[in-house]
N, C-alpha and C positions, 0 to 999 in steps of 0.2 A: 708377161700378162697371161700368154695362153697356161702355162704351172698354174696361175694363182685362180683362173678360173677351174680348173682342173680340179685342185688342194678343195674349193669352196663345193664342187659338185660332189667331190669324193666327203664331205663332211657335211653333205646337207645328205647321203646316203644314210651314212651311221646313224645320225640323228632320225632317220626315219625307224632305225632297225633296233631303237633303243630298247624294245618292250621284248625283245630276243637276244639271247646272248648266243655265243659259240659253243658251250657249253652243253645249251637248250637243242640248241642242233641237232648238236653229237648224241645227247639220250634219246630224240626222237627216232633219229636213225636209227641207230642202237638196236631198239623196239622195234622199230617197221619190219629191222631188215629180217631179225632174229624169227621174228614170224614171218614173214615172204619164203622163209628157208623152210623151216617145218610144214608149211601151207603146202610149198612146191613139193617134197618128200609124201605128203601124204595123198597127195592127187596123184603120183607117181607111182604107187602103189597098189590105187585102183582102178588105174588107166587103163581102156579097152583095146585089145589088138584090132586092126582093121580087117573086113571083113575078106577084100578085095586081096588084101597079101599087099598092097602099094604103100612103102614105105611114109610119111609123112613126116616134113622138116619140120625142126623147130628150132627156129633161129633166132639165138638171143641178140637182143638190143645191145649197144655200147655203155647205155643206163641199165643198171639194174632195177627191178619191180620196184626194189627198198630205193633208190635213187628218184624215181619218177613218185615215189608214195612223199617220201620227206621235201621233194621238191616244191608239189602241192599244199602240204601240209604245212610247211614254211613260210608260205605266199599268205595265209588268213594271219598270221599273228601281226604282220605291220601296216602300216599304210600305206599302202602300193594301192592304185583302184587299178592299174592297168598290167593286168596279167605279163601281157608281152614287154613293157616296161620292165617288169621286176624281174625275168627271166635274162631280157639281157644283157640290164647292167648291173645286176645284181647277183646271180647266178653266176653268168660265164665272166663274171671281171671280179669281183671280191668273194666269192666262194669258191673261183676256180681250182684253188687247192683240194675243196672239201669235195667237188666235182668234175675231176682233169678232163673224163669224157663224154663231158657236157654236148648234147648234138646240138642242131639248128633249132630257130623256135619252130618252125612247120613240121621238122619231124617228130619234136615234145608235145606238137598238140596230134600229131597221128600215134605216139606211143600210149597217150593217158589212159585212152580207154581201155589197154590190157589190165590194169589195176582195180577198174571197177568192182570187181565183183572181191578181188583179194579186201577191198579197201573195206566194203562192206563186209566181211566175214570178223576184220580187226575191229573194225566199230564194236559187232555183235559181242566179240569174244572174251575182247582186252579192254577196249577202250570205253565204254558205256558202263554206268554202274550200274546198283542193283538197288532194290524196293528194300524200303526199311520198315516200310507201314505206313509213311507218311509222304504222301507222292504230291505232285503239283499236276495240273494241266490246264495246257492252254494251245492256241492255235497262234498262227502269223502269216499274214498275206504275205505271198513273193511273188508280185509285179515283175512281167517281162517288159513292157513297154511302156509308155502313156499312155492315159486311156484314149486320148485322140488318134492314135497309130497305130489302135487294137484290128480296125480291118484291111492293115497295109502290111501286118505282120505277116512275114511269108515261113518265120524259121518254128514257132507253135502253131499254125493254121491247124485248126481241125483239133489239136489236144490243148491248147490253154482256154480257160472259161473263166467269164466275163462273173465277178460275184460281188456282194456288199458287206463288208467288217467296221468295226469302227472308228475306222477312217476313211470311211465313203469305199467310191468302188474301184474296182481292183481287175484288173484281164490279167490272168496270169493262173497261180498254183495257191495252197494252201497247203503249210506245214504242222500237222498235227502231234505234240510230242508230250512226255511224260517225265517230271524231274524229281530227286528224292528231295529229303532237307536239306543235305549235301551241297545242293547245286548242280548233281551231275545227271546228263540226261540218261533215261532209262530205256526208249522207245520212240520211234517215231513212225508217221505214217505221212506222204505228200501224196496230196488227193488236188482233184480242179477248183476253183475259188471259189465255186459254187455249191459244193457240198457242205452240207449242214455240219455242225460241230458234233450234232447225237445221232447221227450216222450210224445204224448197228454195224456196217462192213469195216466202218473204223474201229469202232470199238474193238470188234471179233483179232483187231492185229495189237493196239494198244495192250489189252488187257488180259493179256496172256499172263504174265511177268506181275502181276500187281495182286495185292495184298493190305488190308489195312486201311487206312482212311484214306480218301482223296478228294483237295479239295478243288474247286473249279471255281469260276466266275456265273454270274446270274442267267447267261447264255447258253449255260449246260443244264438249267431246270428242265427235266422232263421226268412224270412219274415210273414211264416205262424203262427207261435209261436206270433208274434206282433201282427200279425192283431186279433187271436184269444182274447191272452189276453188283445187286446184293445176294445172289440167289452164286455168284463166283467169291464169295467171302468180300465183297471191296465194298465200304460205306460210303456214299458221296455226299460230302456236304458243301450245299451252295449256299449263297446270302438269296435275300427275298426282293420281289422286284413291287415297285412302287404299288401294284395294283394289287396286289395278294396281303394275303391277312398276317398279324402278325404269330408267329410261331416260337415257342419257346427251346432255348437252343442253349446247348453248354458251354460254359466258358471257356473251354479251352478250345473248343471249336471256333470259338469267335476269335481267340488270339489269333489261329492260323489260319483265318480265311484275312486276318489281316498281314498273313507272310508271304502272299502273294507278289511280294513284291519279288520273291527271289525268282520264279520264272516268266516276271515284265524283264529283271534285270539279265536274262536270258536272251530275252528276245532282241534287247539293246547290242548285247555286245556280238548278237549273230550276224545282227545288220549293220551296227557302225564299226565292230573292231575287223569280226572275222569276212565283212564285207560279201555277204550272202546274196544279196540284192542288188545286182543292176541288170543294164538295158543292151549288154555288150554283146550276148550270147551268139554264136552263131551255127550251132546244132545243138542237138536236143543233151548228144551224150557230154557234151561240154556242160550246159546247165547242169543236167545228174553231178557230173566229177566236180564240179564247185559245192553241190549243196554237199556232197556227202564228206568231200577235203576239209569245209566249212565246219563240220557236226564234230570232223574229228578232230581238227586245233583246238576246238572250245573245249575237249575232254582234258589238255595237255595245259590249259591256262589255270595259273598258280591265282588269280584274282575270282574266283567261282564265289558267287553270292553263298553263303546260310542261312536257314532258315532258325534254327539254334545252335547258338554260338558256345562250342565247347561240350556240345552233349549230344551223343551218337545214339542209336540204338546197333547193335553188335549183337549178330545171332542171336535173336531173340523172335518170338512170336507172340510177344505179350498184345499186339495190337492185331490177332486176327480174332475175325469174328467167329469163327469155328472150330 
């Protein structure tokens, strides 16, 4: 009995692992590590001597950078909601080949935070695409708590805020980001739930990277926000809100303010697949390593919405305005 409960737990694994093959694994590593290596070479390069003359250790972990990066990265593609769940029996017992020096779970969550900033550099560099001319934006509340538990929260006290989207209100953060036709994100920016969507201090990080048309939701009407980001080459067209007059608008702007679906279908798979959002967090750099492990499995998922199907633009600047 105890095998066949055994055989049934080890097949109710797989099944959850079905949307990852071993294969998937193996090129993410591949990737991670092949940059963690050039990453570490070039900081090594312009590393400063200490002033003091006093030698300073640096003692690597039993996991490598690329080990602790794919580790994370691996965790948003299935259905695990429970981090320390998927580490243990999934990691150190059917991965154990792909990771023999697999440590404890308390020392994998005191290693994560060395990767931060590596993880973020791979986003920037590798993993995030680029502007084609036809960008999307939109925003997505990321609730830490319930709202009834927002003044007993002791692990955001003082940095998450309390704000209104629509789906009512929110304690928590706000993820601001930017996708091409593609499906692939271009940029993002995490502000408090309370900051407005036409934020110039957002924009000023958004819209570096951008070019060409952008469309938005009715939530991004603002005259000053246009003329801004017109005066940067970027046109923004929004739809009109019930109370504003009607305005004459081009058709093919109206197709793609109706392709917005491909960064709703964004927002879907950050929260339900790559599991961005919950209530588990227990510091702040833990929250950060999820959104950012989060932003980077989504870049590696073979299922990315389009906005047109079959037809790129490729080096081209036929859609700037100057």
């Amino acid at each position: 009995s105890e095998m066949c409960i055994r055989d049934r737990i080890n097949n109710n694994l797989q099944n959850q692992y079905s949307m990852i093959t071993q294969d998937k694994i193996t090129d993410i590593f591949c990737m991670v590590d092949e940059f963690s290596k050039k990453f570490d070479m070039e900081i090594a390069k312009g590393e400063l001597i200490s002033s003091d003359g006093i030698r300073r250790r640096h003692r690597n972990a039993s996991l490598s950078d690329g080990e602790i990066m794919t580790i994370l990265i691996v965790f948003h593609f299935g259905t695990f909601a429970n981090f320390k769940h998927y580490y243990l029996h999934y990691i150190r017992v059917h991965l154990h080949q792909d990771f023999p020096d697999a440590v404890s779970y308390n020392r994998f969550v005191e290693l994560e935070s060395r990767v931060f900033f590596k993880l973020m550099f791979f986003l920037k560099l590798y993993a995030f695409g680029r502007c084609s001319g036809i960008s999307f934006v939109d925003s997505t509340m990321i609730p830490v708590c319930h709202n009834l538990r927002r003044y007993a929260n002791k692990v955001f006290k003082g940095i998450a805020t309390d704000g209104k989207g629509t789906m009512g209100w929110c304690h928590g953060f706000k993820l601001h980001f930017i996708c091409n036709d593609r499906g692939e994100i271009i940029t993002f920016c995490l502000t408090g739930a309370n900051v407005d969507d036409r934020n110039p201090r957002v924009w000023n990080v958004l819209a570096k990277e951008l070019y060409g048309r952008l469309f938005a939701d009715r939530g991004y009407i603002s005259p000053r926000l246009f003329e801004d980001l017109f005066k940067d080459g970027i046109h923004l067209v929004t739809g009109i809100k019930v109370n504003m007059k009607n305005r004459l608008m081009p058709f093919w702007d109206k197709i793609m303010l109706r392709k917005r679906l491909v960064i709703e279908c964004i927002n879907d798979m950050l929260k339900n697949t790559a599991k961005l959002v919950h209530s588990r967090h227990r510091s702040i750099n833990n929250f950060l390593m999820n959104l950012v492990a989060a932003l980077a499995a989504y870049c590696f998922y073979d299922n990315k919405p389009e906005a047109l199907q079959g037809y790129t633009i490729e080096h081209t600047k036929q859609l700037v305005l100057f």
